[in-house]
C-alpha positions in Angstrom: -34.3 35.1 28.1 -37.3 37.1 29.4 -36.6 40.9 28.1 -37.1 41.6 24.5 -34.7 44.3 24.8 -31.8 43.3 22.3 -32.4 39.7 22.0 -29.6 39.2 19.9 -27.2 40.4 22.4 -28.7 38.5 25.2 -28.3 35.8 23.0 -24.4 36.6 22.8 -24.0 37.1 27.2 -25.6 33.4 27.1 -23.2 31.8 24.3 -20.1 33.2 25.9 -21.2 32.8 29.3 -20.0 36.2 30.1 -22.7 36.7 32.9 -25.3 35.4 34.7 -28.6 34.9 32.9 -30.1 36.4 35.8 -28.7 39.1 35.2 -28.7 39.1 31.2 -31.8 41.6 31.0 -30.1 44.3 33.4 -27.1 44.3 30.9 -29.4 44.4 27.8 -31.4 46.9 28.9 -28.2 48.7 30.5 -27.0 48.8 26.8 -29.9 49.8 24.7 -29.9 53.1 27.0 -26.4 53.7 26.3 -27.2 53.3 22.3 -30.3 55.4 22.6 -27.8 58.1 24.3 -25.2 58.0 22.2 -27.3 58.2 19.1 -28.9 61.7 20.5 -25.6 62.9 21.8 -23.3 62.4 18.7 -20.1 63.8 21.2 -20.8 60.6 23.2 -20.7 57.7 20.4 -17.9 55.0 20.1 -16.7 56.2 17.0 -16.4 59.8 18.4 -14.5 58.7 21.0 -12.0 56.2 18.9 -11.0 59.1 16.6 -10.3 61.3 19.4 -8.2 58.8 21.0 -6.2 58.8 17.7 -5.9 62.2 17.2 -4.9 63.0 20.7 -3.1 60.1 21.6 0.5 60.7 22.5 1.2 57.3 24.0 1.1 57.3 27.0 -1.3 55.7 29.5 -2.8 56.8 32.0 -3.0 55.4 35.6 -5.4 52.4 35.5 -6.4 53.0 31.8 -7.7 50.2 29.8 -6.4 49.4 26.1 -8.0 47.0 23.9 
């Protein structure tokens, strides 16, 4: 691990093996960006959109939509 961006999650792409470690410091910077933007644009956090899912949600799915 080269990047001292997020070392914890680097730490987390390695133990999992969820990508390659050449390309661990692309995703860890890739993410501290999105944190950065999210925490300036409050409309654009996870939370945010979570509840909006709730409130709107009528059950259906869209077309290629992901559900966790």
């Amino acid at each position: 691990m080269s990047s001292k961006i997020l070392p914890d999650f680097q730490e987390f792409l390695i133990s999992r093996a969820l990508v390659d470690k050449k390309h661990i410091p692309l995703y860890a910077r890739w993410v501290s960006k999105f944190l950065a933007f999210s925490h300036q644009n409050k409309n654009f956090g996870l939370q945010n959109k979570k509840k909006k899912k709730r409130k709107g949600s009528s059950g259906r799915r869209e077309r290629g939509q992901v559900v966790n």
